[in-house]
C-alpha positions in Angstrom: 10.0 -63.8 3.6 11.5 -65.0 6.6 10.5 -68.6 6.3 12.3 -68.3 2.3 15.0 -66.8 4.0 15.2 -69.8 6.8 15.6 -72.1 3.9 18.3 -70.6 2.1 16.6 -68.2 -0.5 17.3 -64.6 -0.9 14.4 -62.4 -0.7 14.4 -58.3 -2.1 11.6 -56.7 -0.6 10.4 -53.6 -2.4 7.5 -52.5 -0.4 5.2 -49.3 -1.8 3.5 -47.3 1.2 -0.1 -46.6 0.1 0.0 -43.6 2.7 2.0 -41.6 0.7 -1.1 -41.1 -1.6 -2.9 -39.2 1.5 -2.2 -35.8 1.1 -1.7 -35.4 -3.2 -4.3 -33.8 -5.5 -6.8 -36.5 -6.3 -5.6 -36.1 -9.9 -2.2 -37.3 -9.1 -3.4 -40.0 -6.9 -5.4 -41.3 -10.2 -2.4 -41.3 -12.4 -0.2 -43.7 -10.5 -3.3 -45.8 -9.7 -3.2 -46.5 -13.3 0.2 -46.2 -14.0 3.1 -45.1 -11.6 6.0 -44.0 -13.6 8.0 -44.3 -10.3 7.2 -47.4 -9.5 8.1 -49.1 -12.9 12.2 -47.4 -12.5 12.4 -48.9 -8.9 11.1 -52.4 -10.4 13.6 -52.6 -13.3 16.4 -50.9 -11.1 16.0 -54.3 -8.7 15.5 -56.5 -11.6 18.6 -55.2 -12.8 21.0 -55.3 -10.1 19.4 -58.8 -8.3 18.7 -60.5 -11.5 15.7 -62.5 -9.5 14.4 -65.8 -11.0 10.5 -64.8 -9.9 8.8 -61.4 -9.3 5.8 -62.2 -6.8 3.8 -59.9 -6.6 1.3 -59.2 -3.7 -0.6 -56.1 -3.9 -0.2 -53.5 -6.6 -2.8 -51.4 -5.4 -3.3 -48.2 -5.4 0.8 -46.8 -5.5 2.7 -49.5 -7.1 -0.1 -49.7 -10.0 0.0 -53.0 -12.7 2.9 -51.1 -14.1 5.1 -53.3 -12.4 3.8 -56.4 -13.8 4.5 -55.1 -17.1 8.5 -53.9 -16.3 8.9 -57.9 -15.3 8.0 -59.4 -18.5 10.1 -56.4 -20.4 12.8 -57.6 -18.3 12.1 -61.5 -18.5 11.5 -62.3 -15.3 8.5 -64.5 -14.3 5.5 -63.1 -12.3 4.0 -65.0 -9.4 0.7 -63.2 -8.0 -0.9 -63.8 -5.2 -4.6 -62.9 -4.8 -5.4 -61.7 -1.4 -8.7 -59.9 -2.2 -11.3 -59.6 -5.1 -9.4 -56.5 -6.2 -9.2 -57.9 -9.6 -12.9 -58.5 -10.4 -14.8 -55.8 -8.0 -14.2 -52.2 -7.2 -14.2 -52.5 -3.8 -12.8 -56.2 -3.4 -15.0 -57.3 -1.5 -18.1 -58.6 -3.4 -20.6 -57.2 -0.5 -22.8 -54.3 -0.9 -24.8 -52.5 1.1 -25.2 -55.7 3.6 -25.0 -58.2 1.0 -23.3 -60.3 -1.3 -23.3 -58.4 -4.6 -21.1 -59.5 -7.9 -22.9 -57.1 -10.3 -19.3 -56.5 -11.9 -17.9 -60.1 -11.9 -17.2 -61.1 -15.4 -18.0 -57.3 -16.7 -16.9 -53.8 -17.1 -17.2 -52.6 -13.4 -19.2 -49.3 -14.3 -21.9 -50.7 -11.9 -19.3 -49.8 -9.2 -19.2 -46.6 -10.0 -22.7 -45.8 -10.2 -22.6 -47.1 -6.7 -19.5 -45.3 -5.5 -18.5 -48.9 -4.0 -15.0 -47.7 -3.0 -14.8 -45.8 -0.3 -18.5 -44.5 -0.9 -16.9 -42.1 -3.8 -18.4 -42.1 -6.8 -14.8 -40.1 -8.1 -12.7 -42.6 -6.5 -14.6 -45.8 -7.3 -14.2 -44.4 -11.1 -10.3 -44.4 -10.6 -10.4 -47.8 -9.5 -13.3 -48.4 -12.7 -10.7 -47.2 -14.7 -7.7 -49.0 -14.0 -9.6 -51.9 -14.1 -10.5 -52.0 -17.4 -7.7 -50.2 -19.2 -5.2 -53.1 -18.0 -7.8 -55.5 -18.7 -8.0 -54.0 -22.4 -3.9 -54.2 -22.3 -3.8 -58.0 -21.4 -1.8 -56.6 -17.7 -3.2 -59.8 -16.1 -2.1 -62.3 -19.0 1.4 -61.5 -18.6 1.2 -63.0 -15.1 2.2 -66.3 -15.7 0.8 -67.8 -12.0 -1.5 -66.2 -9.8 -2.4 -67.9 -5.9 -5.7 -68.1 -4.8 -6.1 -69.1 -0.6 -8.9 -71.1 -1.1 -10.3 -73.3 -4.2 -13.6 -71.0 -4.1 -11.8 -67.8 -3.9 -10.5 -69.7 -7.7 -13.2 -70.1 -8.5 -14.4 -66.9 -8.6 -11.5 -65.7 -10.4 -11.9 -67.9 -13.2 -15.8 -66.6 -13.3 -14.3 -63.5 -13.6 -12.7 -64.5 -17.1 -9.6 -65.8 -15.7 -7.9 -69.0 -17.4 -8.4 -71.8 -14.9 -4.7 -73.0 -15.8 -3.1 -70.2 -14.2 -4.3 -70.1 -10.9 -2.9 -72.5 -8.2 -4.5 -72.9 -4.9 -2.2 -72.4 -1.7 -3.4 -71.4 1.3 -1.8 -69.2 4.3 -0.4 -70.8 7.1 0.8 -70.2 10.6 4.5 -69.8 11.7 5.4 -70.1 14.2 3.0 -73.3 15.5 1.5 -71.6 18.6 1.0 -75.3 20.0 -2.5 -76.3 21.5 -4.7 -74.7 24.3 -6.4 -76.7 26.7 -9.9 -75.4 25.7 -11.2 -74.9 29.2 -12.6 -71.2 29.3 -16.0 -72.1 28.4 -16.6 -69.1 26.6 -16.9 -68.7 23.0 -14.3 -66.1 20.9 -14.8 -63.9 17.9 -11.7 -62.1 16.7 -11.6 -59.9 13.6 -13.0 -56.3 12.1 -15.9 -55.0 13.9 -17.6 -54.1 10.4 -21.0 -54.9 8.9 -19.4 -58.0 6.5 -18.0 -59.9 9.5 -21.6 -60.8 10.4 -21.4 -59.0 14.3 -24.8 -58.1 13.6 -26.3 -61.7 13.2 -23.9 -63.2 15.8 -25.0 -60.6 19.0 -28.6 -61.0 17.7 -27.4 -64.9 18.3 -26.6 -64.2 21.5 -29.3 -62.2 22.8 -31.1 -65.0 21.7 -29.2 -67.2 23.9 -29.9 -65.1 27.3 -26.5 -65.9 28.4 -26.2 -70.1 28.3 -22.2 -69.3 27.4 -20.1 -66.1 27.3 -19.1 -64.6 24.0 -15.5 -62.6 24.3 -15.4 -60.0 21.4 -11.7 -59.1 20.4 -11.1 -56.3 17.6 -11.9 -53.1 16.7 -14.0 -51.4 13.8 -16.7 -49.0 12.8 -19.3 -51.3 14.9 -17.1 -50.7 17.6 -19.9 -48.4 19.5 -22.4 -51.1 18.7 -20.3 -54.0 20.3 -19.8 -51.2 23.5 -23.8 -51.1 23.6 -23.9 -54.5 23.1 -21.9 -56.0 26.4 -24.6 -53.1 28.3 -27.5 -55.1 27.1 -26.8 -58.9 26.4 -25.8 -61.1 28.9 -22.4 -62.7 28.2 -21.4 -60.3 25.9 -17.9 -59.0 26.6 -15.9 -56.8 24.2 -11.9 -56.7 24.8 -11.3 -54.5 22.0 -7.4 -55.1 20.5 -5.0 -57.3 21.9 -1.2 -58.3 21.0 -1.4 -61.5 18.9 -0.1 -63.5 21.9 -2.9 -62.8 24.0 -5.4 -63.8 20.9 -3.3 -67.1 21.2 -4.5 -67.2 24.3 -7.7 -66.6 24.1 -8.4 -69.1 21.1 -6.5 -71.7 23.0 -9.0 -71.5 26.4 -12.0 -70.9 24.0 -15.1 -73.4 24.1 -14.8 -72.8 20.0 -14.7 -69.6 17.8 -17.8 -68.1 16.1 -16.6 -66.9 12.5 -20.2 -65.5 11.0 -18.7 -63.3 8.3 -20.8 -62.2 5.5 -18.9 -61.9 2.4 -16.8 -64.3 0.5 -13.9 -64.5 2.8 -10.8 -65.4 -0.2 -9.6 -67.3 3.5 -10.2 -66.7 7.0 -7.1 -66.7 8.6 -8.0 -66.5 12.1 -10.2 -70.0 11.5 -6.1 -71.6 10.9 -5.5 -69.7 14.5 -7.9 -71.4 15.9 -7.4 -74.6 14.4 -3.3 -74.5 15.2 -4.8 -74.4 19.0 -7.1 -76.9 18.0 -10.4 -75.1 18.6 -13.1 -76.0 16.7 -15.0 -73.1 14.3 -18.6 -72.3 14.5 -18.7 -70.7 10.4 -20.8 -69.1 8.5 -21.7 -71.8 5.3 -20.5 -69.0 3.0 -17.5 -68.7 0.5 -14.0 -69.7 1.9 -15.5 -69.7 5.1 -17.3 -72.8 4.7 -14.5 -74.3 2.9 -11.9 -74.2 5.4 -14.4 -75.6 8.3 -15.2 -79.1 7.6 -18.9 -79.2 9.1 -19.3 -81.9 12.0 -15.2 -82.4 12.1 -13.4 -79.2 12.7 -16.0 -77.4 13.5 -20.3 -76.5 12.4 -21.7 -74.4 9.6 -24.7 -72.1 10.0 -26.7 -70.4 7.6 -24.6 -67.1 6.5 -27.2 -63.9 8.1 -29.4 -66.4 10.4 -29.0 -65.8 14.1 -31.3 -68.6 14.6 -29.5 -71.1 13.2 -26.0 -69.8 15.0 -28.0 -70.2 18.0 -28.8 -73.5 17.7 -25.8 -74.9 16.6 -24.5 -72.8 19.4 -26.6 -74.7 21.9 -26.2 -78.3 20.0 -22.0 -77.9 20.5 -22.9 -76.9 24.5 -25.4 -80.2 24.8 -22.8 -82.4 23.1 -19.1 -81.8 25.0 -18.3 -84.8 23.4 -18.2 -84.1 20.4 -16.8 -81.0 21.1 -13.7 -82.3 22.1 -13.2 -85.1 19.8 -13.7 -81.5 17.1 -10.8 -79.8 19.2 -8.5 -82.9 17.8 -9.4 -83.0 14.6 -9.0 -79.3 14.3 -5.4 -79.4 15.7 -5.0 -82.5 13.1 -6.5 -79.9 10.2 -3.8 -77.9 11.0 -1.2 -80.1 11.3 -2.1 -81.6 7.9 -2.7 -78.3 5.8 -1.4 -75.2 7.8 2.4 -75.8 8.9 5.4 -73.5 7.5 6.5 -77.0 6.0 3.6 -77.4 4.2 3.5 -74.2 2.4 7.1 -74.0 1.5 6.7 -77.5 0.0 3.3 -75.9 -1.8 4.9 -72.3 -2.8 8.4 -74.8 -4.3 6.0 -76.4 -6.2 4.5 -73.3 -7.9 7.7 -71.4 -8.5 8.9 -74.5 -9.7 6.4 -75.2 -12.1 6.5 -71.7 -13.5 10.6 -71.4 -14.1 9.8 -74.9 -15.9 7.3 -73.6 -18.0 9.3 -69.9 -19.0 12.6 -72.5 -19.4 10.7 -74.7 -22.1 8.7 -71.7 -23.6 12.4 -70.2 -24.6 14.0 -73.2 -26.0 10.5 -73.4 -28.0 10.8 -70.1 -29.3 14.8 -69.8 -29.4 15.8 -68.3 -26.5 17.6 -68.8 -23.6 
């Protein structure tokens, strides 16, 4: 919003707080999930007194519902979706289950997720989510959006897998804004920052370093359900060092003194934002070789792949960057150049004009070809 804004746009943000669903009867908290009355008057009351040329939407779930979707086109107005999760094709938008990659509902009726209780490990709630699902599947909710953004060009697709037409789904990634500038890369330790959960891959990456026996220090920065096992973890592995949460300048900070970052997630990642952090400070990324993941690290330039689950192999490629500080820092400049190139403000308001663009074009010669305006 504030980068639109910079450039002259006006933005209406109409934001739905999904904490307001915390304390209503779970029958209530059903009904708006699959269509919230509410929701739809506050969307037409905007669209009628801004008048915007594009809705975008960017998460509908659980309190706004695809209602709103539906007030844009009875209102005319164009509808720009970006897809931050799997939300759309798997109950619990993550395609990971139970330690693994699972996409038993890609493509189908998500009743498999239900049997499994894959959101929040409720077979009630995971039927809600079921539910809405498939009845604005069955009312064509997702055709009336006439673009939807996928981050990465595997996180596409997916989507189009899933049963979604490969015309209608544009590839822009995120960016960072402001450009935190480069660090110097001299703290010869290596970073992870994100979730402390099962589907980041923490797991496979201390087993990595307790491999390792402390050949290069490994600085842990988040927070999660693994949280105790990260605690136990800098008891018994040498190097290991958990910082828990810090303000996103001192991440900055960290990624810019950092040998590289290990990002060993699990689960098809629709980005991996923090791997653009790194790269803006031009540290390279030690990634797991699975889903948008191993798309945004280019393996031997900005960075190394390992096999997704394989604390061997993070090992070694662990100890290959440490024999080669070469080619280490000829990585560190080519991820600063990655970044540069592909994740600048500029070059995702050029990208995001060119979508909005493209779909005013298309509604403008739709309604001469059918009479309208």
């Amino acid at each position: 919003m504030a980068l639109l804004r910079d450039k002259g746009h006006t933005v209406v943000p109409l934001t739905f707080h999904n904490k307001q669903l915390e304390d209503v009867p779970l029958l209530w908290r059903a009904a708006v999930t699959l269509w919230n009355r509410e929701a739809y008057a506050r969307v037409r009351e905007a669209i009628r007194l801004h008048r915007p040329d594009t809705l975008h939407v960017h998460n509908t779930f659980p309190l706004a519902s695809p209602a709103v979707i539906h007030v844009a086109k009875a209102e005319r107005v164009p509808v720009v979706m970006t897809l931050h999760n799997y939300r759309l094709l798997c109950v619990n938008a993550l395609f990971f289950r139970r330690g693994r990659v699972c996409e038993d509902c890609l493509g189908r009726i998500p009743w498999r997720g239900v049997l499994h209780g894959c959101y929040r490990d409720s077979r009630p709630a995971s039927a809600v989510v079921a539910a809405m699902l498939s009845l604005h599947r069955a009312l064509g909710t997702w055709n009336m959006v006439d673009r939807f953004i996928a981050l990465t060009e595997f996180a596409r697709q997916k989507f189009i897998e899933g049963g979604f037409p490969p015309e209608k789904i544009s590839v822009k990634p995120n960016f960072v804004h402001p450009d935190p500038g480069p660090g110097e890369g001299r703290g010869g330790y290596a970073l992870f920052v994100g979730r402390l959960s099962p589907e980041k891959g923490l797991g496979t990456l201390l087993m990595a370093w307790e491999r390792l026996g402390g050949k290069v220090p490994l600085r842990i920065v988040g927070d999660g359900p693994l949280a105790p096992e990260v605690q136990e973890a800098q008891k018994q592995i040498p190097g290991v060092e958990w910082l828990g949460r810090k303000a996103p300048e001192e991440v900055y900070a960290l990624m810019g003194e950092a040998a590289f970052l290990v990002f060993p997630s699990e689960w098809y990642e629709t980005f991996g934002r923090v791997a653009i952090e790194a790269f803006a400070k031009g540290t390279p990324v030690l990634a797991a070789h699975i889903g948008a993941v191993g798309e945004v690290t280019e393996d031997g330039r900005t960075g190394l792949h390992f096999r997704p689950g394989d604390p061997e192999d993070l090992a070694a490629k662990v100890e290959w960057l440490l024999a080669h500080p070469n080619e280490l820092a000829r990585m560190r400049k080519e991820a600063r150049a990655e970044y540069e190139a592909k994740y600048t403000a500029e070059q995702n308001y050029a990208q995001l004009m060119a979508i909005y663009h493209e779909v005013l074009s298309k509604r403008r010669y739709d309604g001469k070809r059918h009479g309208g305006a």
